[in-house]
N, C-alpha and C positions, 0 to 999 in steps of 0.2 A: 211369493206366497200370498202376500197382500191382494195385490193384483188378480190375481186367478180367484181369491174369495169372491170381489166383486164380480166375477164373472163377464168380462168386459165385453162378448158378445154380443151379450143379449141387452146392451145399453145403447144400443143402435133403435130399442123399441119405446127410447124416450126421447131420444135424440132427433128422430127423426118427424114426431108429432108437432114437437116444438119446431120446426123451422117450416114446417108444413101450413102452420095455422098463422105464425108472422106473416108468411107470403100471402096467404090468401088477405092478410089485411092491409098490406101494402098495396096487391093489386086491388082490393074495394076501394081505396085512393085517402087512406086514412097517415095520417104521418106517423111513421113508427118510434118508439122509446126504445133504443139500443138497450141501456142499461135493463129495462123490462124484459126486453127480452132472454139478456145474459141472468137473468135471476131466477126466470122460470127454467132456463136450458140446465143451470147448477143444479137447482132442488128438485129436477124435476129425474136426474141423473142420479142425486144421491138418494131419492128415494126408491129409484128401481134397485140401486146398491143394495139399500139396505135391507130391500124386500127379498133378495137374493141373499142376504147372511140368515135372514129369518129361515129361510128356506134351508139352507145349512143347519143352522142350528137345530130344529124342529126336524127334519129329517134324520140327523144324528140322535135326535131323542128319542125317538120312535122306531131307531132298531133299523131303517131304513140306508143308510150309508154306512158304506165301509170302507177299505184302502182299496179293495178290486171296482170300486163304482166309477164308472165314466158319467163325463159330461158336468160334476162337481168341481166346485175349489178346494174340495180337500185340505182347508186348512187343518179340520179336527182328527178326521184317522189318518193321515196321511203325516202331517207337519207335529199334531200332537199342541194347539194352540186350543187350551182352555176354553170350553164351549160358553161361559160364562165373557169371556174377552171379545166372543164375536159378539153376544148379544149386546156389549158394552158399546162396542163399536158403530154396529146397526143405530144402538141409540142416539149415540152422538150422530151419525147423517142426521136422522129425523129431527134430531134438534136444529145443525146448522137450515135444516129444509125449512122447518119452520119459524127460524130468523128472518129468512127470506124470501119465507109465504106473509111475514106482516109489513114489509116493504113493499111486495105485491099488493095487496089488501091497500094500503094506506095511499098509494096512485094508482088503484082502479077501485076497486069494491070490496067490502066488508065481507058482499057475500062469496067473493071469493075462500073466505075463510071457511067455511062450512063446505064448501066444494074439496078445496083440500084436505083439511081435517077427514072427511069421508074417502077421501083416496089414500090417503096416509094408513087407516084403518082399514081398508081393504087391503091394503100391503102387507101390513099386517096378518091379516087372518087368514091372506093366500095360505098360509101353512103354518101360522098358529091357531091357537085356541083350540075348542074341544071339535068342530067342527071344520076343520081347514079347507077353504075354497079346493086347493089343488086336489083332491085325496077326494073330487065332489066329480061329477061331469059337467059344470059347470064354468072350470076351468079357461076355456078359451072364450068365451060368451063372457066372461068377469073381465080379465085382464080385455079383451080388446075395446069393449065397453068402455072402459076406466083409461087404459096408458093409450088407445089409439085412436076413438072418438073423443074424448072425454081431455086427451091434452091438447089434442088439437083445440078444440072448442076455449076450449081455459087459455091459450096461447093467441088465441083471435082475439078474445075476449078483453083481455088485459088492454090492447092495443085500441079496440073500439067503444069499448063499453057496450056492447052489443052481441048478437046470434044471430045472423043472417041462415038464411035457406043454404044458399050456394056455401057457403061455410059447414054445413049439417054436410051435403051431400057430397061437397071435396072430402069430406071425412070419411066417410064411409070405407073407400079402399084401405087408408091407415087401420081401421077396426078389426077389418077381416085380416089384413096382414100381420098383425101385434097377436091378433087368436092363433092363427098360424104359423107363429112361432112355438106358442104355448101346445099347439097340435104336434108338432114337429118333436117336440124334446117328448112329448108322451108318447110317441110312436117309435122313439129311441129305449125308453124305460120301460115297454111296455111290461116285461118277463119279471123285470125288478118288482116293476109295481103293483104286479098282480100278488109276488108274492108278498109286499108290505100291505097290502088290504085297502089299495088305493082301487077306486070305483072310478076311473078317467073315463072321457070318449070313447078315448081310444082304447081301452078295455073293452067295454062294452060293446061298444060295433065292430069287435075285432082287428087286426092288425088291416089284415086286407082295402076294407070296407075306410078305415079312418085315412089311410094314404088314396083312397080314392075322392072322399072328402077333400084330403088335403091340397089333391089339382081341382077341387070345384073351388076351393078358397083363391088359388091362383089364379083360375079361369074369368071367376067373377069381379075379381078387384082391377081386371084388365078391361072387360065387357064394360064393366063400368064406368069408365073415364072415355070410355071409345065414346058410349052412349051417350055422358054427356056432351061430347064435340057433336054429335052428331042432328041432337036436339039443339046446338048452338046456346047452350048455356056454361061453357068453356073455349078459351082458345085453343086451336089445332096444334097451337106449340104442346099443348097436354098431352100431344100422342107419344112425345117423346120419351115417355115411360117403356115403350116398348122396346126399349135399348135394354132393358134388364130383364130381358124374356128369357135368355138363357141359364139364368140364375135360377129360376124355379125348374126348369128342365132337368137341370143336372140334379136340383133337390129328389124331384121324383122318381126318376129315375134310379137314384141310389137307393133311394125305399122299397125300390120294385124288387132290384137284383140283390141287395144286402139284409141280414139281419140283424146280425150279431151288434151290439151296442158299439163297440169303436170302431167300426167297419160304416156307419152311419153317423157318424160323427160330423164328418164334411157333409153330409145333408142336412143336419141342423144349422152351421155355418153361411150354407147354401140360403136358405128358407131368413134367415136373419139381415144376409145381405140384401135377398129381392126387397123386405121392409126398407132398409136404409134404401138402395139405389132407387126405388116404387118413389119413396117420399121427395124425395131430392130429386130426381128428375123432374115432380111433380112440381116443386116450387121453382125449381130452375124455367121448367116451360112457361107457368104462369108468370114470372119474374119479367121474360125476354118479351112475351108480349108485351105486357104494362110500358116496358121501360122504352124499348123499339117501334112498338107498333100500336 
């Protein structure tokens, strides 16, 4: 039950920023802080946790979940666990995150602390307060922004004290993919969420139109890494991303031919693992150069 609150899937979208932005600072020839980096990969985990009970919570408030909802942890209609215990819950990660956001802070920068602090509170407002990011169209453009540019950069960062270019623009792919997750589960909800009064992308540009987006998202986070090998401001080991190309085939694919929310289930799965195997292949290729060649 625990388990399935956090939503474990979709932790592959912090997971994988953080080992993205180490690698890029090991390959700029910087020596890396194990422990730093195990502190940001912890908090950086519990806070998508708990951003995902928030989203529990606030959905269940709003009349939005029920025991027939797919793609939830159903801890509340389903288990019957006091929606008050999630929120309890959520708060303790954010507390353990920001034990571990001032050990960050205290071996790199202060102003890491206001960096976090504002991602924390983004997580936050994903789907509380009066105005909830998700319930916005704004949605994937926030979260990739924030968990896929944004950890990356904070996970380089820690390690260099610095923001390099080539750090900006190894970024980029994780941005569009961390959106693309957040594109993917709206394209799953859409029927839901039209009826709870959620104004998504994927509302808006219609079912069609947002899964056509959703291969420009995959198109482009691939285009991208090519281009940089191709301008020679990447090693050709970065091509080996392309090993995860079947990952999003199958995502879109399912989007094409399925509607029905648990019939698309495995296309959100799909779209979460291109982010993990995207990221990781990413630093894997960078890694084998640095280290080989």
């Amino acid at each position: 039950v625990w388990w399935h609150l956090m939503r474990p899937h979709t932790l592959t979208a912090s997971f994988a920023p953080v080992l993205l932005g180490t690698a890029i600072a090991a390959v700029e020839g910087y020596e890396l802080n194990l422990w730093m980096f195990l502190a940001m990969l912890v908090a950086s985990l519990l806070i998508q946790a708990a951003t995902n009970m928030f989203n529990e919570y606030y959905d269940f408030k709003r009349g939005l979940d029920n025991e027939n909802s797919v793609g939830i942890g159903g801890t509340i209609v389903r288990h019957g666990v006091a929606p008050s215990t999630i929120m309890a819950i959520a708060l303790s990660f954010y507390g353990i995150a920001l034990l571990l956001g001032i050990y960050i802070c205290a071996m790199s920068s202060w102003w890491i602390a206001v960096v976090g602090l504002v991602c924390m509170l983004i997580g936050y407002l994903y789907t509380g307060g009066p105005y909830s990011i998700a319930y916005s169209p704004f949605g994937e453009l926030v979260s990739g922004t924030v968990m896929g540019m944004g950890i990356v950069l904070i996970a380089f960062f820690i390690q260099t004290k610095t923001v390099t270019l080539e750090a900006v623009l190894l970024s980029v792919p994780s941005m569009i993919l961390v959106g693309a997750i957040m594109l993917s589960n709206n394209i799953r909800d859409i029927v839901g969420d039209t009826e709870g009064g959620r104004k998504t992308m994927a509302i808006l540009v219609g079912r069609h139109n947002a899964v056509y987006i959703l291969s420009l998202f995959f198109i482009v986070s691939y285009l991208w890494i090519v281009g940089l090998v191709i301008i020679e401001d990447i090693t050709y080991w970065a091509l080996i991303v392309l090993l995860s190309i079947p990952k999003p085939i199958k995502a879109i694919d399912l989007f094409r031919h399925k509607k029905e929310p648990l019939e698309v289930m495995p296309a959100m799965k799909f779209t979460a693992q291109t982010n993990t195997m995207f990221g990781f292949l990413l630093a894997v290729g960078l890694l084998i150069s640095y280290l080989f060649f």
